[in-house]
C-alpha atoms as a printed R data frame, in Angstrom:
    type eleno elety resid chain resno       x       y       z
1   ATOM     1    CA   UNK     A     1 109.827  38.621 -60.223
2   ATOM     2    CA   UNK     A     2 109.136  35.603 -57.965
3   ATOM     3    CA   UNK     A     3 109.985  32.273 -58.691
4   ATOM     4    CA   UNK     A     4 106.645  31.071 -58.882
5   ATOM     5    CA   UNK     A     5 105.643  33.529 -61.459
6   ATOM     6    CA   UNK     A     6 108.910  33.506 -63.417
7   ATOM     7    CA   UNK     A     7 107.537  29.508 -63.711
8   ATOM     8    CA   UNK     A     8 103.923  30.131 -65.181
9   ATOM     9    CA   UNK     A     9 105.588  32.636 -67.763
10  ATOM    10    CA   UNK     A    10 108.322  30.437 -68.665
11  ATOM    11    CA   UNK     A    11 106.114  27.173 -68.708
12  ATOM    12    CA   UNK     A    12 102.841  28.973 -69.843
13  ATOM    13    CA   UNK     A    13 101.859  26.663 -72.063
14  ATOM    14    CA   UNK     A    14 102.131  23.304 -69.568
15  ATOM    15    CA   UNK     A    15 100.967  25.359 -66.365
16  ATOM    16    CA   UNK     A    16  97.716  26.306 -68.210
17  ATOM    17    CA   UNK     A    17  96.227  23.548 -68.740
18  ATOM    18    CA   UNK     A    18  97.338  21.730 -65.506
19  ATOM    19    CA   UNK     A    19  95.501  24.436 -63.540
20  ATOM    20    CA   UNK     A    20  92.446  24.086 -65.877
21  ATOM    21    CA   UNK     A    21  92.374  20.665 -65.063
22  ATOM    22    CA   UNK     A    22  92.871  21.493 -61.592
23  ATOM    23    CA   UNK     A    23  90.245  23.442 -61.580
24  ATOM    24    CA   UNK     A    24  87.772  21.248 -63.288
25  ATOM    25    CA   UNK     A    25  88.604  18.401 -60.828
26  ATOM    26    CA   UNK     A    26  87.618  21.116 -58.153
27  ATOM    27    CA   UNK     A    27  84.309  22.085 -59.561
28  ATOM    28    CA   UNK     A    28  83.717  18.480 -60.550
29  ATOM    29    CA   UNK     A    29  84.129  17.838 -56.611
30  ATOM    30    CA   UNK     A    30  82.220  20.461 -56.172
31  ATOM    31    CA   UNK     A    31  79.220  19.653 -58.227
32  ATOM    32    CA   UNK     A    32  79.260  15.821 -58.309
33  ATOM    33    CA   UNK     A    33  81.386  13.954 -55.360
34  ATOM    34    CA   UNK     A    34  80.156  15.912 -52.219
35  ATOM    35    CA   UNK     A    35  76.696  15.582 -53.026
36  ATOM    36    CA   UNK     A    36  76.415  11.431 -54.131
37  ATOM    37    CA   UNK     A    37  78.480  11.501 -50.763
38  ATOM    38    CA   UNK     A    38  75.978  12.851 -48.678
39  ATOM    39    CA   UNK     A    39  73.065  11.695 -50.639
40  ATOM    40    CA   UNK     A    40  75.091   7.956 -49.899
41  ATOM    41    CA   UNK     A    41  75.642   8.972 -46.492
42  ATOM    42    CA   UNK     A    42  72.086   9.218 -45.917
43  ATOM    43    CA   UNK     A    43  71.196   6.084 -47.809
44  ATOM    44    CA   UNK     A    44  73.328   4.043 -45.395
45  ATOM    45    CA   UNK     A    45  72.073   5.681 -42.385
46  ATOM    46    CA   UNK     A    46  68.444   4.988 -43.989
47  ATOM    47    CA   UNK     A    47  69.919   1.144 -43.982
48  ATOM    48    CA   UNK     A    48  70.805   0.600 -40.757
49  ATOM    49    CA   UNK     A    49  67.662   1.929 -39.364
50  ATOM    50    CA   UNK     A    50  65.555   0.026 -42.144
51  ATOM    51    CA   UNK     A    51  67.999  -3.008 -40.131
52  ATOM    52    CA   UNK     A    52  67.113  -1.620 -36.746
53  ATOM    53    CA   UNK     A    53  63.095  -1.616 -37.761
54  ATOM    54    CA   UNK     A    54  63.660  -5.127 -39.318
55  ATOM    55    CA   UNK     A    55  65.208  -6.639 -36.197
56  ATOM    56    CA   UNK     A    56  62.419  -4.561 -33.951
57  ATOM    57    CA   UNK     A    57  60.164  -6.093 -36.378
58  ATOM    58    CA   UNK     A    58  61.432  -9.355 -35.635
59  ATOM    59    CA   UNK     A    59  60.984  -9.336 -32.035
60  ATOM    60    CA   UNK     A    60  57.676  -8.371 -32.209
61  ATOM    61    CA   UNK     A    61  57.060 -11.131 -34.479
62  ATOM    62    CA   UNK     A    62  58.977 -13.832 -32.436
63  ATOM    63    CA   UNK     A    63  56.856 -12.250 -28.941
64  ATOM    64    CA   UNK     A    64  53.555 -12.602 -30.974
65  ATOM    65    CA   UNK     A    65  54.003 -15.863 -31.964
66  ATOM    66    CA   UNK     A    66  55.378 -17.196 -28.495
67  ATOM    67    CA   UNK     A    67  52.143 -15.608 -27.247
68  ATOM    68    CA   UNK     A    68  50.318 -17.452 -29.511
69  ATOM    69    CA   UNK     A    69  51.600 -20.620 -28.786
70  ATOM    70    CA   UNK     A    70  51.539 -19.666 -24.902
71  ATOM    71    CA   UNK     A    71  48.024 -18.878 -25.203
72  ATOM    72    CA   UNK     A    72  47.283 -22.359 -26.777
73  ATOM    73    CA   UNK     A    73  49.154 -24.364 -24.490
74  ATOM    74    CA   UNK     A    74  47.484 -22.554 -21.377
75  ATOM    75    CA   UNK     A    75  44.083 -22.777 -23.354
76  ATOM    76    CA   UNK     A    76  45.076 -26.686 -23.482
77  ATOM    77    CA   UNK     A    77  46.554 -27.230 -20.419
78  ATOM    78    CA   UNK     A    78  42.814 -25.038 -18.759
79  ATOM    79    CA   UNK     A    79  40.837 -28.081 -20.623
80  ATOM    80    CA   UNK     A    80  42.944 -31.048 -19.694
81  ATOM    81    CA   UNK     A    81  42.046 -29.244 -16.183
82  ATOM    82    CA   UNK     A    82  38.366 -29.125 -16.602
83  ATOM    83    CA   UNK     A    83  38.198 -32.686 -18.294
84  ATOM    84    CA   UNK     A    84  40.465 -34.944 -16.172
85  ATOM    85    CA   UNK     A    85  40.946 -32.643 -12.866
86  ATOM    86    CA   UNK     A    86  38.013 -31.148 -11.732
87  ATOM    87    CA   UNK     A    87  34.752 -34.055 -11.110
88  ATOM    88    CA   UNK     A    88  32.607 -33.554 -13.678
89  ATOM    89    CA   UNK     A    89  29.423 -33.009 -11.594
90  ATOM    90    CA   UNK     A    90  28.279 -32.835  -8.086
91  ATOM    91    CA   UNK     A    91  27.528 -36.733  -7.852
92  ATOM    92    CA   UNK     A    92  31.771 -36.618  -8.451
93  ATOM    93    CA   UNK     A    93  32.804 -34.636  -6.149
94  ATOM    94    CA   UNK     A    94  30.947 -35.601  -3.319
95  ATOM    95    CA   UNK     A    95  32.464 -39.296  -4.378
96  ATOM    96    CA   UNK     A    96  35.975 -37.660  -3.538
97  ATOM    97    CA   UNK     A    97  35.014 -36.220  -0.553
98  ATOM    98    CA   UNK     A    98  31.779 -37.738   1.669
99  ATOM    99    CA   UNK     A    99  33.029 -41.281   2.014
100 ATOM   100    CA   UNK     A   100  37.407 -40.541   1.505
101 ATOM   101    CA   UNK     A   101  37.883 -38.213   3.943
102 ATOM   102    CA   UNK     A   102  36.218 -40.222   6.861
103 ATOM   103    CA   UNK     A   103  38.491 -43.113   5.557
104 ATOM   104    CA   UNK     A   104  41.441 -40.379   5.442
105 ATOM   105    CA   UNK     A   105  40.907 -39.874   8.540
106 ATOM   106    CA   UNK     A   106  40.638 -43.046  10.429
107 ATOM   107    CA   UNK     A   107  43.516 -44.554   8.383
108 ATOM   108    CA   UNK     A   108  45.765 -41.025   9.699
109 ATOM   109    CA   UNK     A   109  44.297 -42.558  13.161
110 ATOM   110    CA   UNK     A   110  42.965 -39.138  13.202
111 ATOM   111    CA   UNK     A   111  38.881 -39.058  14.842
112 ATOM   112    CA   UNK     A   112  36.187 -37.627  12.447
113 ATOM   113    CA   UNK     A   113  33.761 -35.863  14.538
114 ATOM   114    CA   UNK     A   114  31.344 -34.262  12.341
115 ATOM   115    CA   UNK     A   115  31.249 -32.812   8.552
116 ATOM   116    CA   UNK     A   116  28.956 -30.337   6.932
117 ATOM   117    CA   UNK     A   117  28.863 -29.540   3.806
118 ATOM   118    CA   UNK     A   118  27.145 -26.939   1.308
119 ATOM   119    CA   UNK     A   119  27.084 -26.426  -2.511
120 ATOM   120    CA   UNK     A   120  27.429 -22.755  -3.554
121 ATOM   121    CA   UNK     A   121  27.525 -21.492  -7.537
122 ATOM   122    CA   UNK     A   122  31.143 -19.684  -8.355
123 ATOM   123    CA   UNK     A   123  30.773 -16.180  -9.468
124 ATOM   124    CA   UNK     A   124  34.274 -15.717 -10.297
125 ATOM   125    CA   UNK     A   125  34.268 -18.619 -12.901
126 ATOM   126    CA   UNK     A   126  30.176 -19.579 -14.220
127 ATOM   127    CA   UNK     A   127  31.784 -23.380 -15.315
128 ATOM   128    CA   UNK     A   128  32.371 -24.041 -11.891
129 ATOM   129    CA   UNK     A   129  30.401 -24.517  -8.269
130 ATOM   130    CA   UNK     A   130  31.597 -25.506  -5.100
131 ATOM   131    CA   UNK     A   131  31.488 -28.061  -3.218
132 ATOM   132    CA   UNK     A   132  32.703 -26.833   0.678
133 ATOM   133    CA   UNK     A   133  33.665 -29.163   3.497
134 ATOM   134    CA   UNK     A   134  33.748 -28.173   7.069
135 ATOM   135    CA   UNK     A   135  35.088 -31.056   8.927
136 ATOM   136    CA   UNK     A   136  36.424 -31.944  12.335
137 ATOM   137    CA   UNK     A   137  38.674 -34.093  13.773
138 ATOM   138    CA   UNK     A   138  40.513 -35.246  16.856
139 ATOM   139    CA   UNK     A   139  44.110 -36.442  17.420
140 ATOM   140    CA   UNK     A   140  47.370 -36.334  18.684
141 ATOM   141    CA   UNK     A   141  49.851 -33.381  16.630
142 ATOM   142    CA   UNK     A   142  51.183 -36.177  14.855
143 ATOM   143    CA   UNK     A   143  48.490 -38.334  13.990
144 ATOM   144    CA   UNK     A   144  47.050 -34.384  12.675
145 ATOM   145    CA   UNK     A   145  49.884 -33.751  10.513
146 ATOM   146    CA   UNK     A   146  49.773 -37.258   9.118
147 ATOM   147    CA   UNK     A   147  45.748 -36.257   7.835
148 ATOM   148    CA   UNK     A   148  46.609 -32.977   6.255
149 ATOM   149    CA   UNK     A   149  49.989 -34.692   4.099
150 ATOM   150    CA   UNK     A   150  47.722 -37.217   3.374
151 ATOM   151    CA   UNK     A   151  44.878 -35.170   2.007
152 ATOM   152    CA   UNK     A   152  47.336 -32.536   0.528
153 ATOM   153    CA   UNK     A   153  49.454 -35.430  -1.255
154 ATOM   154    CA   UNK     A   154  46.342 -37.622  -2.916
155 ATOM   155    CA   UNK     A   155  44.725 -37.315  -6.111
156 ATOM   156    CA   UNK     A   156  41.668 -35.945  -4.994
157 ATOM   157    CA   UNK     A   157  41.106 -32.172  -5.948
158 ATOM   158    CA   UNK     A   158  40.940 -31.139  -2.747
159 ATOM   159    CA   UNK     A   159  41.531 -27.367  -1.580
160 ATOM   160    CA   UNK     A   160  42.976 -26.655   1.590
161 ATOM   161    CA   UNK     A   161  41.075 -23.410   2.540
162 ATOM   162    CA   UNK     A   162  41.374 -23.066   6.514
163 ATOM   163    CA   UNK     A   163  43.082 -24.791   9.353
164 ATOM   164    CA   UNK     A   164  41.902 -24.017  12.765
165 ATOM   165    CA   UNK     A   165  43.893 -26.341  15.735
166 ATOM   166    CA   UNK     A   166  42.291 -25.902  19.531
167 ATOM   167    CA   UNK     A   167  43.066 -27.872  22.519
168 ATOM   168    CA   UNK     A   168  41.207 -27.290  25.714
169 ATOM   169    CA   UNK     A   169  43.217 -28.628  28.439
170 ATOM   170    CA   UNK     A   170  46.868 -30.510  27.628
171 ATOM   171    CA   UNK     A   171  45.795 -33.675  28.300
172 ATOM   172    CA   UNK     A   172  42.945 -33.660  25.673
173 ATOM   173    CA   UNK     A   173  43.505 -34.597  22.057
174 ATOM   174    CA   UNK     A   174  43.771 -31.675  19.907
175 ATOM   175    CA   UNK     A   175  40.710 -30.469  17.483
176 ATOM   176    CA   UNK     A   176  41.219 -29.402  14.192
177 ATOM   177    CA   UNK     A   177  38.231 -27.941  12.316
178 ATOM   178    CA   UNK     A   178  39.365 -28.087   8.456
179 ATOM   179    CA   UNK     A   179  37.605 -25.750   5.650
180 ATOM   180    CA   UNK     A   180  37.973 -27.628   2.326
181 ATOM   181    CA   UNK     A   181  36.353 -27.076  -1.150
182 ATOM   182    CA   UNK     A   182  36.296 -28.826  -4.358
183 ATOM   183    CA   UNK     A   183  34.866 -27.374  -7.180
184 ATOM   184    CA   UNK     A   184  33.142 -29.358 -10.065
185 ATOM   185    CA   UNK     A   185  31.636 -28.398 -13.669
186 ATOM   186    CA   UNK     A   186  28.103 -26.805 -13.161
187 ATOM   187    CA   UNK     A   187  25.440 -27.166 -15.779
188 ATOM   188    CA   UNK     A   188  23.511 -24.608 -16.995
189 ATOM   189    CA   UNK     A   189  21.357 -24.437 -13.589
190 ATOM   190    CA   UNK     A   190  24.972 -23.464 -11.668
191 ATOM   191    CA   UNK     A   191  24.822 -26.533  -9.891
């Protein structure tokens, strides 16, 4: 007989019920730990991505609202534009441009030599027409340069929209034909 089994006989009634209990803490394993385990295992990862939506969530709430408040500010900032930037009618805007530009010019020592000018409705944006300035000067490079800082630095809404510079022979003064606009509120006409 082995040792082991010369042990159960001997000790029968201690070895017994220690492997009954045994086996009841197996079964009870079995049946009741490895299942709350898993079912627990799942319930945490079910937390962490209830966290991850949460945070997602979040972030789509923090994006909204910054959109929000960007779309107010630029809404704001557009109407601050339309009320103390752009003249509020045609009478406006040719005060910013018929008689300042001449003076512009003479004060850049820059010579105006003619100016047209024509009123066309914006298709792009209904609130607005245009106002566009075709001027032309004479001058030395300098005395040039001097005119277009001026006109780009002053408060006048004033648009840059073409510079042509000529000069027949070297001795002549150069001639710079300038394509402006400034744009004003229409009414209801589009002018």
């Amino acid at each position: 007989m082995t040792l082991f089994k010369r042990i159960l006989v001997e000790k029968r009634a201690v070895a017994i019920p220690v492997l009954l209990v045994l086996l009841v803490n197996i079964l009870a394993y079995v049946i009741v730990v490895l299942p709350l385990s898993a079912k627990s295992a799942g319930a945490g990862d079910r937390a962490s991505a209830a966290a991850m939506a949460l945070k997602n969530a979040e972030q789509d709430q923090a994006a909204a609202e910054a959109l929000v408040k960007g779309k107010s500010t630029a809404e704001r900032e557009l109407a601050t534009f339309y009320d103390k930037v752009v003249p509020a009618d045609l009478l406006a805007a040719r005060r910013v441009t018929y008689a300042p530009l001449p003076a512009l010019a003479r004060k850049s020592n820059v010579r105006y030599q003619a100016g047209t000018f024509a009123i066309e409705a914006d298709a792009k944006i209904p609130r607005l027409s245009r106002l566009r300035i075709r001027m032309i000067l004479q001058g030395d490079w300098e005395n040039v340069r001097r005119f277009i800082y001026e006109l780009e630095t002053s408060s006048a809404f004033v648009i840059l929209d073409e510079v042509t510079v000529a000069q027949t022979e070297n001795s002549e003064p150069l001639t710079l034909t300038l394509d402006l606009s400034t744009y004003f509120r229409a009414k209801s006409n589009g002018i």
